[in-house]
C-alpha positions in Angstrom: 0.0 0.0 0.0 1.1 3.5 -1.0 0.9 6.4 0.7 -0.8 9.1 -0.9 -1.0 12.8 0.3 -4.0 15.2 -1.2 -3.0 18.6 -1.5 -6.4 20.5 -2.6 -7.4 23.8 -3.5 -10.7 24.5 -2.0 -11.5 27.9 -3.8 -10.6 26.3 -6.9 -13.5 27.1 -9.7 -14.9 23.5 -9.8 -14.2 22.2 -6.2 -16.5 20.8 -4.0 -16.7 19.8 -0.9 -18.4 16.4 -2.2 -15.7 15.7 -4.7 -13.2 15.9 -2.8 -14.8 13.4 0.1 -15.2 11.1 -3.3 -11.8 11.5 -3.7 -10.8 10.6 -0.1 -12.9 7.3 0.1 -11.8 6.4 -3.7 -7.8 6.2 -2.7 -8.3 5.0 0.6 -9.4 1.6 -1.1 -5.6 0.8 -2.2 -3.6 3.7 -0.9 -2.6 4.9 2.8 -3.7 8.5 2.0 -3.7 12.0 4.0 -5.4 15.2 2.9 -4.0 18.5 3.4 -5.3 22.3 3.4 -2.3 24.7 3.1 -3.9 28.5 3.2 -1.2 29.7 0.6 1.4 28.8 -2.2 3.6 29.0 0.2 2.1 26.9 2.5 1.1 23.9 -0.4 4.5 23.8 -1.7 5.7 23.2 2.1 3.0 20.8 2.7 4.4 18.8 -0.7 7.9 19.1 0.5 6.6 17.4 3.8 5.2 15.0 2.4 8.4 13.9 -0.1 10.2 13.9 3.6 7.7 11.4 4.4 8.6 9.1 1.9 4.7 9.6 0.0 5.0 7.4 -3.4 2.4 10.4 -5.1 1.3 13.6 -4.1 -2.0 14.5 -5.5 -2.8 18.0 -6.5 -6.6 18.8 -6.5 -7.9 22.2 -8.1 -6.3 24.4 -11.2 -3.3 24.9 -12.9 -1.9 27.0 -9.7 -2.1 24.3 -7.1 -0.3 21.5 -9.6 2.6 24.3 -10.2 3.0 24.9 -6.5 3.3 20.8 -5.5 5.7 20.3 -8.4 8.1 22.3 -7.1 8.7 20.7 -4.2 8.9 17.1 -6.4 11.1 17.9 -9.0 14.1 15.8 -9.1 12.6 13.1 -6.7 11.3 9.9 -6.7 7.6 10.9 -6.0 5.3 11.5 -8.6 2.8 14.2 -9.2 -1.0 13.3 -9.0 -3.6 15.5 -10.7 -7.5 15.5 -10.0 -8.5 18.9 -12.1 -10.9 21.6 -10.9 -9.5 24.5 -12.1 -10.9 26.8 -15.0 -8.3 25.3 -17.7 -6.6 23.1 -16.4 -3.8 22.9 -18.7 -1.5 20.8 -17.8 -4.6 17.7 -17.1 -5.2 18.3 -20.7 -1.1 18.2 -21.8 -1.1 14.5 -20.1 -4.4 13.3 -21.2 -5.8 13.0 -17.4 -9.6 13.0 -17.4 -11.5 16.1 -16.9 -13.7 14.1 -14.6 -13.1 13.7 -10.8 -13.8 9.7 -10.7 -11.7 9.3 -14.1 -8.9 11.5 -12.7 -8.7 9.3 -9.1 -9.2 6.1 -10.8 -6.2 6.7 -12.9 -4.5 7.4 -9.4 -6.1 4.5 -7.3 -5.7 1.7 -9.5 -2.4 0.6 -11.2 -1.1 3.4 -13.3 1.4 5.1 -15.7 4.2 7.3 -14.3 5.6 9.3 -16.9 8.7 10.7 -16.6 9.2 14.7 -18.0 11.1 17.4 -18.6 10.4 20.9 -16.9 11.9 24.4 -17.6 14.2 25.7 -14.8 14.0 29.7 -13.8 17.0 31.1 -11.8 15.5 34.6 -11.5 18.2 37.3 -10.0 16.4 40.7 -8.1 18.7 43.1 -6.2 21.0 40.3 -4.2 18.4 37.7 -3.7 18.3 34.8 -6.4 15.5 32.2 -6.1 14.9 29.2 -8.5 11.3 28.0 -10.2 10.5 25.6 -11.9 7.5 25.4 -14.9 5.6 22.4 -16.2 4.1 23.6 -19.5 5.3 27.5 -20.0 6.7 30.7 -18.5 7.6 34.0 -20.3 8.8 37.7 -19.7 6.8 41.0 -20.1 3.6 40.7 -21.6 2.2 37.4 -20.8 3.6 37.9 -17.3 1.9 41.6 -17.0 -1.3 39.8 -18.3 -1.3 37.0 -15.7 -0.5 40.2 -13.1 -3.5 41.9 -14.4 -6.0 38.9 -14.2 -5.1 37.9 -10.7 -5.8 41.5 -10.0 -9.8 40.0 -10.1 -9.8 36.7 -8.7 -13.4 36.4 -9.4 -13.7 37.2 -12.4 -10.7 35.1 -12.8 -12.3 31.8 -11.4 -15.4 32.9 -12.8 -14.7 33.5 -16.7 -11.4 31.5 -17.2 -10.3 32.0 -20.7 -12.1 34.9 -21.7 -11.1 36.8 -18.4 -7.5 36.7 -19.3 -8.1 37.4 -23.1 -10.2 40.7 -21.7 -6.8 41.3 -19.5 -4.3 40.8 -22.5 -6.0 42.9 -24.5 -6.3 45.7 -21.5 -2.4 45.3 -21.0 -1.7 45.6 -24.8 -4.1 48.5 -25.6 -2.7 50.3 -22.3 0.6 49.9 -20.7 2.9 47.5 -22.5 2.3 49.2 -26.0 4.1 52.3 -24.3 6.9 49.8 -23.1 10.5 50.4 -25.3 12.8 47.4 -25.6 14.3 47.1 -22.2 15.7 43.6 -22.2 18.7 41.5 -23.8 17.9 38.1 -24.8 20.3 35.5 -25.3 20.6 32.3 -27.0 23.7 30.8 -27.5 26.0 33.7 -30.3 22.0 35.0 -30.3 21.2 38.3 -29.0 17.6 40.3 -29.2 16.6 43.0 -27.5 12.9 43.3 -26.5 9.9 43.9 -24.1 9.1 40.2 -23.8 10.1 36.6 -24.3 7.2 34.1 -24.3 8.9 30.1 -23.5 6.8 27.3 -25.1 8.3 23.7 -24.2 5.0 21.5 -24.9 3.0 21.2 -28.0 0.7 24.1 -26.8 1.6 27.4 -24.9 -1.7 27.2 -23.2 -5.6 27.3 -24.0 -7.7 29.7 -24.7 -11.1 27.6 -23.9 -10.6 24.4 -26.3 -8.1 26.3 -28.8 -4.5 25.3 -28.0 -2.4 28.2 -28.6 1.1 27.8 -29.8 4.4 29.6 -31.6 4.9 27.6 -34.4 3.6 24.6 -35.6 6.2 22.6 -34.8 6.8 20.6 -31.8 9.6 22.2 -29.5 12.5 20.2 -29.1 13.3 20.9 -26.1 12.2 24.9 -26.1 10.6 27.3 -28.1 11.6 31.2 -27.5 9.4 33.8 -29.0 11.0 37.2 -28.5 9.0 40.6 -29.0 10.6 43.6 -30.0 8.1 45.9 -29.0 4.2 45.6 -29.5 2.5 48.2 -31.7 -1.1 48.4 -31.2 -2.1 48.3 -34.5 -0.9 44.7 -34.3 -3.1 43.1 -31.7 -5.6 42.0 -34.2 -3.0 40.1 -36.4 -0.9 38.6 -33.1 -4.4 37.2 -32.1 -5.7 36.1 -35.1 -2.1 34.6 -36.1 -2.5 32.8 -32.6 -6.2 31.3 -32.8 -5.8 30.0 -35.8 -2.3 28.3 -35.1 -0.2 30.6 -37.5 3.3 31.1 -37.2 3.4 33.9 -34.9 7.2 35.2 -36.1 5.2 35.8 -39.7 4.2 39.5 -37.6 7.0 42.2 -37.8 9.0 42.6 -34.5 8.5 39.5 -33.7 11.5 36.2 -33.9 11.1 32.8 -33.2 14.4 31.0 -31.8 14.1 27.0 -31.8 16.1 24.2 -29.8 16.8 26.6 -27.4 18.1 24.6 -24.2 19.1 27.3 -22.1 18.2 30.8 -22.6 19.7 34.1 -20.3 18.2 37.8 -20.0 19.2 41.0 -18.7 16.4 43.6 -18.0 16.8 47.9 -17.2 14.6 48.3 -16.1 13.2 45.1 -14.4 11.0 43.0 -16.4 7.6 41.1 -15.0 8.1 36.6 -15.0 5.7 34.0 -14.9 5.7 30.5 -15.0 2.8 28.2 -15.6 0.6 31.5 -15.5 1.9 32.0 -11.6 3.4 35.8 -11.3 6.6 35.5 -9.6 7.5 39.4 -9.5 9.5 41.9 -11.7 13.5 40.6 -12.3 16.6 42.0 -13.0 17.6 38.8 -15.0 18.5 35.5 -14.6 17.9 32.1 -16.9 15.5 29.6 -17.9 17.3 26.1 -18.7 15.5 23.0 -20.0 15.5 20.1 -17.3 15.2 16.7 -19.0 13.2 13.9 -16.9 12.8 15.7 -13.9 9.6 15.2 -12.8 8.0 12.2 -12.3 3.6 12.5 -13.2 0.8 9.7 -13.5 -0.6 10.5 -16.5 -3.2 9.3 -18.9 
């Protein structure tokens, strides 16, 4: 017998109280398993890290894209695998590794002899001041504008929980009509003997960036081996209508002046005056100075579909 901790997200958008007791009496049938509450991101990625002390064989995550980001980083680079029951709005990274959208599917697959697969994850050493601090991201993380729009839709949580997909495209389109269109290029990309300069870098490293409701949204049609960089120059408004249609409709987004598309990028490095906003798996993690994002082959270990 296992032993299996639940880490859940209560204000996640399609949590309940009764799924979650489902969940419970599902893996106690063949797992030793624990539920936890952490109050904060803080607080769930300690509660995961407890529970990899503990010698748990999978820790589940149960809510949105948020809680799964903040339990992977205390399991990457160990032996226990990553569990996800999806309640979120999107839920992208349940729809990356083909895990059901429903509850019982999504524990079964957990309960009952599974697949662990084993992936790569994109590592972020992100320098402020004196202080350095390391992050880790399971299907995306960017500079400037994605990370101001992520800012701006956290900024109204409820609308956030309440409209998902068409919250954050009402925030991109508030941040690109308003204050990033003002923005000059500020920060120095580089890739290998590559150098840009720019107001944003956008990182895709799975076959879609993310999802805007059931449209996968993505650089370039081709798969990235292991990262894709998207680097832009500086966003004009008079090209918002062409960057989103280019996107929905899965065009080559470097096709729109300014913009450059690096592939088999394995490590890229930036350098921002002044300091630029990050994200990873749409979680804001503050304005930076600079720092890295390197690719981190089979370092995280996930039951998946």
């Amino acid at each position: 017998m296992q032993r299996v901790v639940v880490i859940a997200n209560p204000v996640a958008s399609q949590f309940t109280g009764g799924s979650h007791r489902d969940v419970m009496s599902q893996l106690a049938k063949y797992h030793d398993v624990h539920a936890l509450w952490p109050g904060s991101a803080v607080e769930a990625t300690a509660a995961a890290q407890g529970a990899v002390d503990e010698g748990a064989s999978i820790v589940v995550a149960m809510g949105g894209d948020g809680i799964v980001h903040h339990v992977a980083q205390a399991l990457i680079g160990t032996e226990t695998a990553l569990g996800i029951v999806p309640t979120g709005t999107t839920n992208v990274v349940a729809r990356l590794f083909d895990i059901p959208a429903r509850t019982a599917k999504a524990t079964k697959l957990i309960a009952r002899p599974h697949q662990v697969s084993t992936i790569g994850t994109a590592r972020l050493d992100l320098v402020r001041g004196d202080t350095t601090t390391t992050h880790h991201a399971i299907f995306a993380c960017g500079f400037g504008l994605d990370a101001e729009v992520v800012r701006a839709a956290d900024s109204d949580p409820y609308r956030k929980y309440r409209f998902g997909s068409i919250h954050y495209a009402r925030s991109a389109l508030r941040v690109g009509l308003a204050s990033h269109a003002g923005t000059k290029p500020h920060v120095t990309f580089v890739h290998d003997a590559r150098t840009a300069t720019g107001t944003s870098a956008l990182i895709q490293f799975r076959q879609v960036y993310t999802y805007f409701g059931r449209v996968g949204l993505r650089f370039i049609e081709q798969p990235p081996e292991p990262m894709t960089v998207l680097v832009m120059e500086r966003l004009r408004r008079r090209r918002i209508p062409s960057i989103m249609f280019n996107a929905l409709s899965h065009r080559d987004l470097d096709r729109i002046k300014g913009f450059t598309t690096w592939e088999h990028v394995e490590r890229l490095e930036l350098d921002a005056d002044p300091p630029v906003a990050a994200q990873a798996d749409g979680e804001g993690l503050g304005l930076v100075d600079g720092g890295s994002v390197e690719w981190a082959p089979d370092s995280l270990r996930i039951v998946s579909g």
